[in-house]
N, C-alpha and C positions, 0 to 999 in steps of 0.2 A: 550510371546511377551512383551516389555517394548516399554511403547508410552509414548510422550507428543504431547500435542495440547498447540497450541498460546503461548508459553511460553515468558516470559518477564521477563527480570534482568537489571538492572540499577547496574553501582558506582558512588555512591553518585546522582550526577545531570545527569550522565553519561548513555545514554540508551549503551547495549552492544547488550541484545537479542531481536530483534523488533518483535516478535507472529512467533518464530519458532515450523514449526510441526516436529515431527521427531520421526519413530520407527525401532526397530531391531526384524526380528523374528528369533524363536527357530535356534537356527542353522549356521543363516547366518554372513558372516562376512563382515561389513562395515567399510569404510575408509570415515572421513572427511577433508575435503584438505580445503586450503584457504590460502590466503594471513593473517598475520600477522596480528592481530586485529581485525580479523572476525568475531570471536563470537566464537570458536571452544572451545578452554581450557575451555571456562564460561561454554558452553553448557555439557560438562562432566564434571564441578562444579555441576550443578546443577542437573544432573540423577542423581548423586552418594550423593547428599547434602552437599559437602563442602562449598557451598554455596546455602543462599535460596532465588530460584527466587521471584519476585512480585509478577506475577499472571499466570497462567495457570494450564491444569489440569495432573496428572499421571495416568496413567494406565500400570498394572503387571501383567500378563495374566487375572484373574478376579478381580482383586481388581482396582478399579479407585476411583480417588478422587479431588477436586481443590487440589493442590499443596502447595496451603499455609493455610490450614485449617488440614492438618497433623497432627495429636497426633507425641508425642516424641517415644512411642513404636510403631506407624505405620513407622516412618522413620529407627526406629533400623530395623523392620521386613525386609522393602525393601532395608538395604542396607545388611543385611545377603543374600542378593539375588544376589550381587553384589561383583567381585574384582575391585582394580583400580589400578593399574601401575602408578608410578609417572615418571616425566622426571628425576630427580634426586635421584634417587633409592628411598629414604628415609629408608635405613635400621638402626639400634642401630649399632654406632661403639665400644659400649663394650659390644655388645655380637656376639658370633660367627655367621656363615652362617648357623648352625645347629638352636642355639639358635633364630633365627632372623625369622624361620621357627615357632620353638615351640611355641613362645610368644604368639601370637594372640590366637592360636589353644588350649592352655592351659587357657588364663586370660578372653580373652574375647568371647568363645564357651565352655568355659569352659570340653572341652574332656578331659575323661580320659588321665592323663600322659603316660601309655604306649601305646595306641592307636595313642595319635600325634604324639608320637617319630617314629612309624609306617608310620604314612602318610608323614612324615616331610622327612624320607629317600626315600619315594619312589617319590617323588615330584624332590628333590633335584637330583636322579638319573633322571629322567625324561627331568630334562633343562643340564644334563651333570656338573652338580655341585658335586656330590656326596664324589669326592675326597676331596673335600676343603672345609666339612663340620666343621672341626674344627677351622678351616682360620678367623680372624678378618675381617671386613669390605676391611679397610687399608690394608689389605694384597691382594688384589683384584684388577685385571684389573676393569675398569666401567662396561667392557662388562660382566664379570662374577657378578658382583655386579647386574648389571640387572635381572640377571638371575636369580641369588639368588630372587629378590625382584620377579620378577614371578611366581619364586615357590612359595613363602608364599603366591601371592595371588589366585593361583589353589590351594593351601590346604584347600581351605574353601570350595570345588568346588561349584566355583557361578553358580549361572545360566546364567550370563553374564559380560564377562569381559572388561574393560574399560583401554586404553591405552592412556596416554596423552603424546605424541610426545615421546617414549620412547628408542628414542636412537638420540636424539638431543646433548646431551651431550660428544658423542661419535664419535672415527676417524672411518674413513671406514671400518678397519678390524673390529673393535669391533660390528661395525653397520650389519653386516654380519652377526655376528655369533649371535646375537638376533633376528634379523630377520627370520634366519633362526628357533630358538627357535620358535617364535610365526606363522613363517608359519604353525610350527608341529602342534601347537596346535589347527590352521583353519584344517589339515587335519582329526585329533579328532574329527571334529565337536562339538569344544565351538562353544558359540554365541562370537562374541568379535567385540568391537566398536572403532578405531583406528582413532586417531587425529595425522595423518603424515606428513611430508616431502616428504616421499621416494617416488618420483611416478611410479618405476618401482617396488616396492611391491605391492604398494596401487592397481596398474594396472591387476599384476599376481592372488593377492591371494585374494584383496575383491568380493564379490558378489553384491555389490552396492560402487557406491560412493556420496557423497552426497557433495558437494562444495559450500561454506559459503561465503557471500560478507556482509557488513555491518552489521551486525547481522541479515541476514536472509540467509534464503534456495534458493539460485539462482538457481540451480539446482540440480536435484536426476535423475541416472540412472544407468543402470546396467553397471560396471567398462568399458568393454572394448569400449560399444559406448560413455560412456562418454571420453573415451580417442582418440577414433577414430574419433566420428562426434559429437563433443558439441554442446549443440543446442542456448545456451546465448553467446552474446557478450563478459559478461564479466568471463567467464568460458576459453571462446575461448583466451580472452588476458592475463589471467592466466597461460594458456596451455603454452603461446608461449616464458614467462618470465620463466617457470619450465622445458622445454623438446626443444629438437632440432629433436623429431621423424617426427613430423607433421608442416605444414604450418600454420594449423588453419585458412588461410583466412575468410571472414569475406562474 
């Protein structure tokens, strides 16, 4: 299980996360939704360490600690723990869809060279990439470019994987055909923690959702009553600016 308690992040004078608690356990798949400035991208900043909060503490199944008293090798350990999906693929455009796989798995896990080219195929077969292992970035739909960039980050298989808005960049067909990718991988049973848009994934495939107002936790509950009877106001007015299912009255 991967927990934070009271976490807090500022930019510069900026509060963003005001003492958000928030965990995922083994297994389960969470969606954090919110309005635009919520505190969602910070908050998957800050599990994975691309940024480091102020104050609060971590906990990774038995390992807990303040947050900001971390050694630099307790952060490498926990984020070997960790994939993250970027909104923007972030792959090398001068190395192939194969290559873009190997890099990580070879430099920085340092695995035997024939063992990653191993897992690097069967990953790439796994998200439907495998024919365009030789393909430049450039030479890719976004949607296959995604999917590329989530193979390389199930090659490390984390323990929990982290998607920040990962097909925000993409038209509806492309948004499909990823979606559908990382539904697979909820049927797998990864853990995976999803900062979306889409509220008709977020509705079908999470196991909780969690919805961000001002940088805190307005509300947590399991996907479909949060989608069917919200119990906060400002959940409910959320609801009524992202869907035309429900009324949400008040």
């Amino acid at each position: 299980m991967l927990e934070v308690k009271d976490l807090h992040c500022r930019y510069g004078t900026n509060p963003v996360l005001k003492g958000v608690d928030f965990c995922v356990r083994d297994g389960e798949v969470v969606s954090i939704l919110g309005s635009s400035g919520s505190g969602k991208t910070t908050l998957l900043r800050c599990l994975s360490f691309l940024h480091r909060a102020d104050s609060g503490t971590i906990r990774f199944d038995d390992f807990e600690k303040d947050i900001t008293k971390l050694s630099n090798s307790e952060i490498r350990a926990l984020r070997m723990k960790m994939g993250y999906v970027f909104q923007n693929f972030n792959l090398f455009r001068n190395m192939t869809v194969r290559q873009n796989v190997l890099e990580g798995l070879v430099t920085a896990r340092k695995t035997d060279r024939a063992q990653a080219e191993k897992i690097a195929d069967e990953v790439l077969e796994k998200v439907g990439m495998s024919h365009r292992r030789d393909f430049y970035p450039d030479q890719l739909s976004g949607g296959q470019q995604q999917r590329v960039a989530i193979a390389r980050a199930i090659a490390f298989k984390p323990e929990v994987l982290l998607f920040d808005e990962p097909t925000s960049a993409l038209d509806p067909e492309l948004t499909r055909e990823v979606l559908n990718t990382i539904t697979q991988l909820a049927a797998d049973g990864l853990t995976l923690v999803i900062v979306t848009h889409e509220m008709g994934f977020a509705r079908n495939v999470s196991d909780r959702i969690i919805f961000m107002e001002n940088g805190v936790v307005a509300e947590t509950a399991p996907a479909a009553q949060f989608f069917d009877h919200p119990q906060q106001e400002a959940s409910k007015r959320f609801l009524r600016t992202v869907t035309n299912d429900f009324d949400y009255s008040i």
